[in-house]
C-alpha positions as CSV (number, residue, x, y, z in Angstrom):
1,X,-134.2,-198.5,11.9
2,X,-133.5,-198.6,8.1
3,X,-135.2,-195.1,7.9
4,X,-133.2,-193.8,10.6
5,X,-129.5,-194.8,8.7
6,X,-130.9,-193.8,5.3
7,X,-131.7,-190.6,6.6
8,X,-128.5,-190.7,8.3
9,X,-126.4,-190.7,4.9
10,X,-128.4,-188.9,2.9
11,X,-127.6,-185.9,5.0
12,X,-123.8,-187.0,4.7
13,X,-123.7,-187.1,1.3
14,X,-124.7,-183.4,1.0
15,X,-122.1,-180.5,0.2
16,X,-121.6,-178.4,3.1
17,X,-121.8,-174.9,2.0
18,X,-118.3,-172.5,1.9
19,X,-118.1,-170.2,4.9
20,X,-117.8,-166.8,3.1
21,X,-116.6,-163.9,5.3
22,X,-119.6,-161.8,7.1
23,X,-117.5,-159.0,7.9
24,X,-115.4,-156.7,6.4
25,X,-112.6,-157.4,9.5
26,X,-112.6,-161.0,8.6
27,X,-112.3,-159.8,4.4
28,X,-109.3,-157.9,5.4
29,X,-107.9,-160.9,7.3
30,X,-108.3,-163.0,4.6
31,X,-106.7,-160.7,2.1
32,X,-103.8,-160.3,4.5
33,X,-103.1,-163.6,4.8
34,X,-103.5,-164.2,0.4
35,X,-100.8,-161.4,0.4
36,X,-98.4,-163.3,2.6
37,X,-99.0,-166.2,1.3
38,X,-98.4,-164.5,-2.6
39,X,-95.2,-163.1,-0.9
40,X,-94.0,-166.5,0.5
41,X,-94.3,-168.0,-2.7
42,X,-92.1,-164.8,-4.3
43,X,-89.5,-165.5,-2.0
44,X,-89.3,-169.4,-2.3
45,X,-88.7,-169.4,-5.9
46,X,-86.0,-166.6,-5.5
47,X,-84.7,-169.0,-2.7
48,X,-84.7,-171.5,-5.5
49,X,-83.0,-169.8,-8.4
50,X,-80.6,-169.1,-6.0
51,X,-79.8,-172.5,-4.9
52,X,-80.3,-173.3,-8.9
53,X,-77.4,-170.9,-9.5
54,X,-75.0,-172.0,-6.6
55,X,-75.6,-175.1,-7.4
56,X,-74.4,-174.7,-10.9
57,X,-71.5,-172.8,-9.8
58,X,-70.3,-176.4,-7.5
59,X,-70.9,-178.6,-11.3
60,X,-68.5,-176.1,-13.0
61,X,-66.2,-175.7,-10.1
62,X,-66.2,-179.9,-9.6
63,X,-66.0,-180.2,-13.4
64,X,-62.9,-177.8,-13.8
65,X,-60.9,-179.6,-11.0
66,X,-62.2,-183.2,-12.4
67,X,-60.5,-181.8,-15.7
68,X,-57.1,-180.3,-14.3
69,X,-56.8,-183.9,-12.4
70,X,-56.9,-185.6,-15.2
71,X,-54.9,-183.5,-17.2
72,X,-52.4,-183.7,-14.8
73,X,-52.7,-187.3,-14.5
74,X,-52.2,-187.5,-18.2
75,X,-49.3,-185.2,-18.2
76,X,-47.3,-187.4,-15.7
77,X,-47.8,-190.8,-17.7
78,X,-47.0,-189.0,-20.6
79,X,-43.6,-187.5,-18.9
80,X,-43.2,-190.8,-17.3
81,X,-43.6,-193.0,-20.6
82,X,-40.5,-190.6,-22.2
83,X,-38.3,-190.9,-19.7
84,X,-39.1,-194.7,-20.0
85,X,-38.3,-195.0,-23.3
86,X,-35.1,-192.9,-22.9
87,X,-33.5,-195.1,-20.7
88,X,-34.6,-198.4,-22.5
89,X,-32.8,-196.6,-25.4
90,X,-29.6,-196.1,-23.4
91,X,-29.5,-199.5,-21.8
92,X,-29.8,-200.8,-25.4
93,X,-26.9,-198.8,-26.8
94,X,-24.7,-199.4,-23.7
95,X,-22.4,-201.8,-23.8
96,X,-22.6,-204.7,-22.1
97,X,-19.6,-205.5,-19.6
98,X,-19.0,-209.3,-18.6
C-alpha cells in the first residue's frame, strides 16, 4: 500500500511537459491570437491616457470654479465689511435726537 501512494506522488510531482503546436494551422492560430492580444493591450493604454487626460481636464475645470467661488466669496465679505464700516461711521457722526 505504501509503494502504491509513493509511486502515486512521485508521478505528481513531475513537470508536465508544454504542449507545443504540431501543426502549422495551430502555429498560425496561436500567432493570431498573440496579435490580438498585442493589439488589445495597444488600445487599453490609449483607453487610459485618455481617461488620464479627461480626467485632468475635470481637476482643472473643478479647481478653476473652486477658485472663482472663493474669490467671489471673498469679494462679497470684503464689499460687505465696507459698507459696514460706512454706516458705523455715519451712525457715529449723526447726531443723536432725544
Amino acid at each position: 500500500m505504501l509503494l502504491v501512494v509513493f509511486a502515486g506522488s512521485s508521478a505528481l510531482g513531475q513537470a508536465l511537459p508544454l504542449k507545443t503546436p504540431s501543426t502549422s494551422q495551430e502555429r498560425n492560430q496561436q500567432q493570431e491570437l498573440k496579435n490580438q492580444n498585442d493589439m488589445l493591450r495597444a488600445q487599453l493604454e490609449v483607453m487610459k491616457q485618455y481617461d488620464q487626460r479627461l480626467l485632468n481636464t475635470v481637476y482643472w475645470a473643478l479647481g478653476t470654479l473652486a477658485a472663482v467661488a472663493a474669490a467671489l466669496v471673498g469679494f462679497g465679505w470684503f464689499a460687505n465689511f465696507r459698507v459696514y464700516e460706512r454706516d458705523k461711521n455715519a451712525l457715529a457722526q449723526e447726531p443723536r435726537r432725544s
